[in-house]
N, C-alpha and C positions, 0 to 999 in steps of 0.2 A: 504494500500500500504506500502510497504516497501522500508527505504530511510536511507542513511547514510549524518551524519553533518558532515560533513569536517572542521575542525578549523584551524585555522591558514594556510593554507596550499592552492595553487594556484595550478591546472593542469598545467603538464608538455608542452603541446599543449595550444596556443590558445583555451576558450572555451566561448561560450555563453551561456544564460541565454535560455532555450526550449521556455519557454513562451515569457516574455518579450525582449529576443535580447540583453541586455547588457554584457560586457563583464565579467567573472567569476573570483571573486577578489578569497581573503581568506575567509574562511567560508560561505563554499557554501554548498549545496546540489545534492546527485546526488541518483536518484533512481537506485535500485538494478536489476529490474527486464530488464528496457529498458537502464541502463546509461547515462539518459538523464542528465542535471546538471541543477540545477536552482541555481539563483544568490542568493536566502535567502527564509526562511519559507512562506512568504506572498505568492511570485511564485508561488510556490509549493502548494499551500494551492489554489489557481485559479486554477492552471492546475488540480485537483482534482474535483473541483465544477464543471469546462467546460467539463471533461471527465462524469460525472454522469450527465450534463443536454443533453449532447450527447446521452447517453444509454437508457435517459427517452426519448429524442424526437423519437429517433428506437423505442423503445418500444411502444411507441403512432404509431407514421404509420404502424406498422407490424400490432394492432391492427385494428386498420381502415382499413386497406387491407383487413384483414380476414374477418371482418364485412360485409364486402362489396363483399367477394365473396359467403360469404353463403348468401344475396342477391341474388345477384345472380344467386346461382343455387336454391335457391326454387323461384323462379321468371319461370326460366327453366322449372323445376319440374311441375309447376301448369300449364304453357303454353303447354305442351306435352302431360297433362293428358287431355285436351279437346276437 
């Protein structure tokens, strides 16, 4: 992911932290792609973890889905051939 460190410097706006909700002092973070602002590295470093154990748990059900429909149609399959 791509992110800029902001130093010294406080949004012009009111901003909060994406993840944990606090308010956004001086040297913060704010990823490029969504704008989001995290209050400091650590944030940002969770909201990374919880985005990739999100992508794994899809990736796991999608699996198990698919599994479960080819079950399914040879289940079909062998019932229609008899």
């Amino acid at each position: 992911m791509r992110f800029v460190l902001v130093n010294d410097e406080t949004p012009r706006k009111q901003f909060f932290c994406a993840l944990c909700g606090d308010p956004i002092r001086a040297g913060y973070l704010r990823e490029i792609g969504t704008q989001l602002c995290y209050c400091d590295p650590d944030c940002y470093a969770d909201h990374c973890k919880s985005a990739i154990m999100a992508l794994a748990d899809f990736a796991r059900a999608s699996w198990i889905a698919l599994a479960s429909n080819r079950i399914n149609e040879r289940t079909e399959i062998e019932l229609t051939a008899k």
